[in-house]
DRENPA-3360 file (N, C-alpha, C; in nm, 2 decimals, always signed):
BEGIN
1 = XXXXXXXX = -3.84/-0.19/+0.18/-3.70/-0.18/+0.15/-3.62/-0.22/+0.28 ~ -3.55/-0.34/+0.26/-3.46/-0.39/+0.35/-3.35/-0.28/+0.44 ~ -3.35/-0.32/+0.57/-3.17/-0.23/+0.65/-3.06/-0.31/+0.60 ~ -3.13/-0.43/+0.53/-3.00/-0.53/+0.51/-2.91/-0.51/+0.42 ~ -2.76/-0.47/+0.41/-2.69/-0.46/+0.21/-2.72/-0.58/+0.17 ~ -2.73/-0.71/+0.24/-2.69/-0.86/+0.17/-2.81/-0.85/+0.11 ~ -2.93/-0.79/+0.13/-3.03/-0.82/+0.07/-3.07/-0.71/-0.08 ~ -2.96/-0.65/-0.06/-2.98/-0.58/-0.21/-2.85/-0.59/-0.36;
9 = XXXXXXXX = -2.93/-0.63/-0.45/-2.85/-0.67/-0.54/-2.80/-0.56/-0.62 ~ -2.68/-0.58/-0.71/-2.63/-0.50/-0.79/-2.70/-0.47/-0.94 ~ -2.73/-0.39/-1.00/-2.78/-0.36/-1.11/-2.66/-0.48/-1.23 ~ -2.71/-0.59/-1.29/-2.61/-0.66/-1.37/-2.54/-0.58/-1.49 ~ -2.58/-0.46/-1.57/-2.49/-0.40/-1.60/-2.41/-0.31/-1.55 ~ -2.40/-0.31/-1.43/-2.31/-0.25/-1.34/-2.19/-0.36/-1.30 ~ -2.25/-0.48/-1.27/-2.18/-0.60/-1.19/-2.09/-0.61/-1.34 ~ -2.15/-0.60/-1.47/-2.06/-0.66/-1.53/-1.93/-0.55/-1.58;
17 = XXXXXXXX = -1.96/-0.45/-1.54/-1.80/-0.36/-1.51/-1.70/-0.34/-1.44 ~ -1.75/-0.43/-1.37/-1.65/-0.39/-1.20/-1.56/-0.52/-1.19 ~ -1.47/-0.50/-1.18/-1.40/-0.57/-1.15/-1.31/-0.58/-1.02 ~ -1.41/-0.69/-0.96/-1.35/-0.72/-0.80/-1.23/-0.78/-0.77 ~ -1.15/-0.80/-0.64/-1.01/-0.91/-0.61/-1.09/-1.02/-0.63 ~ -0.98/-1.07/-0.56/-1.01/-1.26/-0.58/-1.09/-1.26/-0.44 ~ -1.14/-1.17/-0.34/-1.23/-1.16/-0.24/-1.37/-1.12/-0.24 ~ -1.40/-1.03/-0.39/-1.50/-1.04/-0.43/-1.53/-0.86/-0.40;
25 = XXXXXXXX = -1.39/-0.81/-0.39/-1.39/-0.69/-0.32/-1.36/-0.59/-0.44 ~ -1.37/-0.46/-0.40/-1.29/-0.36/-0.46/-1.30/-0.20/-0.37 ~ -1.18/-0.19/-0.38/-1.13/-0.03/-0.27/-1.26/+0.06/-0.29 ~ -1.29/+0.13/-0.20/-1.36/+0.25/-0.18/-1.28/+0.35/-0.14 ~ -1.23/+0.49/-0.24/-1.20/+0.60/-0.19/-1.34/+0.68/-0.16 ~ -1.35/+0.75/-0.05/-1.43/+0.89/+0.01/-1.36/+0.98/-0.03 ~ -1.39/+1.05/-0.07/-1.35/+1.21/-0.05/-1.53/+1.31/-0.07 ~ -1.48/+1.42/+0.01/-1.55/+1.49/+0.04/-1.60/+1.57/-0.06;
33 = XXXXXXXX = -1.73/+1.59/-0.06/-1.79/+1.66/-0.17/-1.76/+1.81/-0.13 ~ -1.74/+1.88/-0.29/-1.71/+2.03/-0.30/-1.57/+2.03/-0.27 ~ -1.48/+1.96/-0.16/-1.38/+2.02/-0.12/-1.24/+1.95/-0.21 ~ -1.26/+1.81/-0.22/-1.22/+1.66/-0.27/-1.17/+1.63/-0.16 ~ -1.16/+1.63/-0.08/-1.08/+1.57/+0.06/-1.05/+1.43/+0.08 ~ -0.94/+1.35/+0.05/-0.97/+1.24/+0.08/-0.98/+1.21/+0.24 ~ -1.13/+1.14/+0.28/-1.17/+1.11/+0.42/-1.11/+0.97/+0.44 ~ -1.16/+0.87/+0.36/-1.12/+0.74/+0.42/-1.13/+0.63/+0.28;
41 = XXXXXXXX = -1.08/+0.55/+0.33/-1.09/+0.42/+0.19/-1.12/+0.29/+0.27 ~ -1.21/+0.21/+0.19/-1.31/+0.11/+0.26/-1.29/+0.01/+0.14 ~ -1.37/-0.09/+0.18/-1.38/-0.21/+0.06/-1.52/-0.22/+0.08 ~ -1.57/-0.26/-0.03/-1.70/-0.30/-0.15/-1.70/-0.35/-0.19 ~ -1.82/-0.47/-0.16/-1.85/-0.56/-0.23/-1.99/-0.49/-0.35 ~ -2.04/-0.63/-0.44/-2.15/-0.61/-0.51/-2.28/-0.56/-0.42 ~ -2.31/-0.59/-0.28/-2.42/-0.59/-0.20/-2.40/-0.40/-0.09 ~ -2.27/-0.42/-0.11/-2.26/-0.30/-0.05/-2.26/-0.17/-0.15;
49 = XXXXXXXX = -2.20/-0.17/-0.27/-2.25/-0.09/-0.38/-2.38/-0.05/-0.41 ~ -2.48/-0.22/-0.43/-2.61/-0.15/-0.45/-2.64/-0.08/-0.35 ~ -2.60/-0.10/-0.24/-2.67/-0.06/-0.08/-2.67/+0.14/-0.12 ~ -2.51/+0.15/-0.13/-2.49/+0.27/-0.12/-2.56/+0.30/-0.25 ~ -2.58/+0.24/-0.32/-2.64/+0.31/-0.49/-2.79/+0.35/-0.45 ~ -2.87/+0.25/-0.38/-2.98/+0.27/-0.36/-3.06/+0.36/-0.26 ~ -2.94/+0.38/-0.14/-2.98/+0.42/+0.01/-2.95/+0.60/-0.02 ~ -2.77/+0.57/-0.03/-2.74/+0.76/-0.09/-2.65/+0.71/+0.07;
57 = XXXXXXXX = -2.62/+0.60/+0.09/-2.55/+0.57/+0.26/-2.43/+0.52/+0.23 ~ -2.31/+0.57/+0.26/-2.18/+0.50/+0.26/-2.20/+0.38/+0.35 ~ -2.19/+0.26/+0.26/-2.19/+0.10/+0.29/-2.07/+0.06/+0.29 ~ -2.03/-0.03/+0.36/-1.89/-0.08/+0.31/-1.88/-0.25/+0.41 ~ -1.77/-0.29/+0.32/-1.76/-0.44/+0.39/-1.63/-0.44/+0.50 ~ -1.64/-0.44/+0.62/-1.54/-0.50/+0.68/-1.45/-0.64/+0.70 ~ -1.35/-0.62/+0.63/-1.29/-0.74/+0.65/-1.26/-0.85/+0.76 ~ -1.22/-0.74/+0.86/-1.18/-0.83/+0.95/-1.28/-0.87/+1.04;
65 = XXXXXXXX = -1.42/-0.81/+1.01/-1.54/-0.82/+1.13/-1.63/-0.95/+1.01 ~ -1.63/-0.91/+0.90/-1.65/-1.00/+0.79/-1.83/-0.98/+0.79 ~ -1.81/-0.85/+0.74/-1.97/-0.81/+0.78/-2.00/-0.66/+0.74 ~ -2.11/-0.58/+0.67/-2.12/-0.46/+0.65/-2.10/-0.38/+0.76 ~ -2.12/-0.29/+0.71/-2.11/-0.16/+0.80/-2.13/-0.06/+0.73 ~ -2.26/+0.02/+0.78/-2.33/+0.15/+0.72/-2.28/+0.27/+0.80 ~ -2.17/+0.36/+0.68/-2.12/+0.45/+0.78/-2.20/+0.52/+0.92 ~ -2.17/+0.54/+1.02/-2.26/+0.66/+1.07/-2.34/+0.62/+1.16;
73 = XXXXXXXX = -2.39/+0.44/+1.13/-2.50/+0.38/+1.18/-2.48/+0.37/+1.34 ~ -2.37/+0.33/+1.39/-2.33/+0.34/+1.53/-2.27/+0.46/+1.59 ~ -2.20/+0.55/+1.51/-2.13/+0.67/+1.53/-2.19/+0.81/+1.51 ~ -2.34/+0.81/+1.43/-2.38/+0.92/+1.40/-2.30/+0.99/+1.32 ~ -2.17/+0.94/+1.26/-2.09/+1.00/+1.14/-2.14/+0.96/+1.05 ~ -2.21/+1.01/+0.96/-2.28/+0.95/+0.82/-2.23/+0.99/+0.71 ~ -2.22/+0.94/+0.62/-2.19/+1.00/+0.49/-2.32/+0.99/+0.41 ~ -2.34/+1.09/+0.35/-2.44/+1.10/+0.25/-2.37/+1.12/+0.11;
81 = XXXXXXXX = -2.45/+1.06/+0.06/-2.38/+0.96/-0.06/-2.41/+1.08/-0.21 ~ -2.31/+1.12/-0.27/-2.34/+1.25/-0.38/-2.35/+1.19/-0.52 ~ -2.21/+1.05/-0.50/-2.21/+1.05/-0.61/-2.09/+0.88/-0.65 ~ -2.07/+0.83/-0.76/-2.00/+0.67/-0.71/-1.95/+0.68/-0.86 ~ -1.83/+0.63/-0.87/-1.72/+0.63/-1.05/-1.68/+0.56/-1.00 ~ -1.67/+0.45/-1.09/-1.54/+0.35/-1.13/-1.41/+0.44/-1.16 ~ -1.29/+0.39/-1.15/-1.16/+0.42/-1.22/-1.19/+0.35/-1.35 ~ -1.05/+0.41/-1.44/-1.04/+0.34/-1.58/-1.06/+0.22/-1.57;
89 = XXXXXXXX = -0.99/+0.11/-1.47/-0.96/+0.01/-1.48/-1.03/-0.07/-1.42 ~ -1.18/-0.01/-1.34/-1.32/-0.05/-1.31/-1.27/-0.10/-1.16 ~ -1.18/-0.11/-1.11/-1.12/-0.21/-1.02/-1.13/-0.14/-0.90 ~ -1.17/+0.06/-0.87/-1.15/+0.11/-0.74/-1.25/+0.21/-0.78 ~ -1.36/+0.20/-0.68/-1.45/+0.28/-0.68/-1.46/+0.43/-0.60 ~ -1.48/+0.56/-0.69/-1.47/+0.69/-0.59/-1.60/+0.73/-0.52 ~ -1.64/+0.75/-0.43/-1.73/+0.81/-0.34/-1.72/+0.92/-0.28 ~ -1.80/+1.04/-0.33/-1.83/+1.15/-0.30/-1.94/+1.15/-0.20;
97 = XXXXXXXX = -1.88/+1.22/-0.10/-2.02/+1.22/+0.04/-2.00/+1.36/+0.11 ~ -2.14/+1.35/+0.15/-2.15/+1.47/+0.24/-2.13/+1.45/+0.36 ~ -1.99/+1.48/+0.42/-1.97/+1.42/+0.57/-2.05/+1.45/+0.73 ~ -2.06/+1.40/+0.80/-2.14/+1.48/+0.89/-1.99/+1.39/+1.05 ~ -1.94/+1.50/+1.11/-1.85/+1.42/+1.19/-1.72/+1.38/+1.13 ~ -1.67/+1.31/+1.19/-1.53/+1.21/+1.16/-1.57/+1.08/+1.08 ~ -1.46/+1.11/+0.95/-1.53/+0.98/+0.90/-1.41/+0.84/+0.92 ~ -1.28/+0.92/+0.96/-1.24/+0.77/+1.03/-1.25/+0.70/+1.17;
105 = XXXXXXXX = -1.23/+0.60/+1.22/-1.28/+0.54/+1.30/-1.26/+0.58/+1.42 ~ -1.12/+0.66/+1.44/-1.07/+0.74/+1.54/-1.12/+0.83/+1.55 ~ -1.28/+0.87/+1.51/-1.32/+1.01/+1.53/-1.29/+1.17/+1.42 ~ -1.13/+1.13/+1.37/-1.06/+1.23/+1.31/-1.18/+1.22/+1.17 ~ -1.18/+1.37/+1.14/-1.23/+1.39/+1.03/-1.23/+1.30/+0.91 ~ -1.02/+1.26/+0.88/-0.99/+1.23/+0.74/-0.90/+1.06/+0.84 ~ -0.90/+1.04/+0.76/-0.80/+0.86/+0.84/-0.68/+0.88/+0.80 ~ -0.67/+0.99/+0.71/-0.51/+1.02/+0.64/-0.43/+1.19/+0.72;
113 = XXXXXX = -0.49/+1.17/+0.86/-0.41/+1.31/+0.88/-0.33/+1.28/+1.01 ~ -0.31/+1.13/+1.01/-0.23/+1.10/+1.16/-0.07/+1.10/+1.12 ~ -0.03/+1.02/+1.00/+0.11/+0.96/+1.00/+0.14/+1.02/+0.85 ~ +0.23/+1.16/+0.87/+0.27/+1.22/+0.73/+0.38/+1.20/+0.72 ~ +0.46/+1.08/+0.60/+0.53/+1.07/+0.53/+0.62/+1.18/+0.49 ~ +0.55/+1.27/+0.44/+0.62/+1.32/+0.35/+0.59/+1.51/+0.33;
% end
């Protein structure tokens, strides 16, 4: 079994529900299992999906590094993987994980507790 995501493919009745951007992408919400917490939102490709479908590892594609990234792998923040839904409209995928650490990049737990609007 590969470390690689590129090297794992998507189950094709899966690929054929999802509907990616014109990048080949589609949003990843986290939220925490048991509590629903939203932790962080990531993009997903078809290679990063199987990854996390197969591994139980929050995978995700970085855009601007233009390259995966397995949560945790450098930071010892891991997410363990509970559980993965499409939305109605197949287009944004939910991820349930078992957090261990900060799962945004700043260390903070959640990526959504610096700048409150409202």
């Amino acid at each position: 079994m590969s470390d690689n995501p590129a090297d794992y493919e998507l189950d094709p009745a899966i690929a054929a529900r999802l509907k990616p951007n014109e990048q080949g992408l589609v949003p990843a919400i986290v939220q925490a299992n048991g509590t629903g917490e939203v932790l962080m939102m990531a993009w997903m490709d078809e290679h990063a999906l199987a990854y996390t479908l197969a591994r139980k590892q929050g995978t995700y594609y970085s855009r601007s590094r233009q390259e995966y990234w397995i949560k945790g792998l450098t930071s010892g923040h891991t997410q363990e993987v509970t559980g993965v839904r499409l939305d109605c409209d197949r287009d944004t995928i939910l991820v349930t994980v078992n957090q261990v650490g900060g799962a945004c990049h700043t260390g903070n737990r959640t990526c959504f507790d610096a700048d409150q609007l409202l």
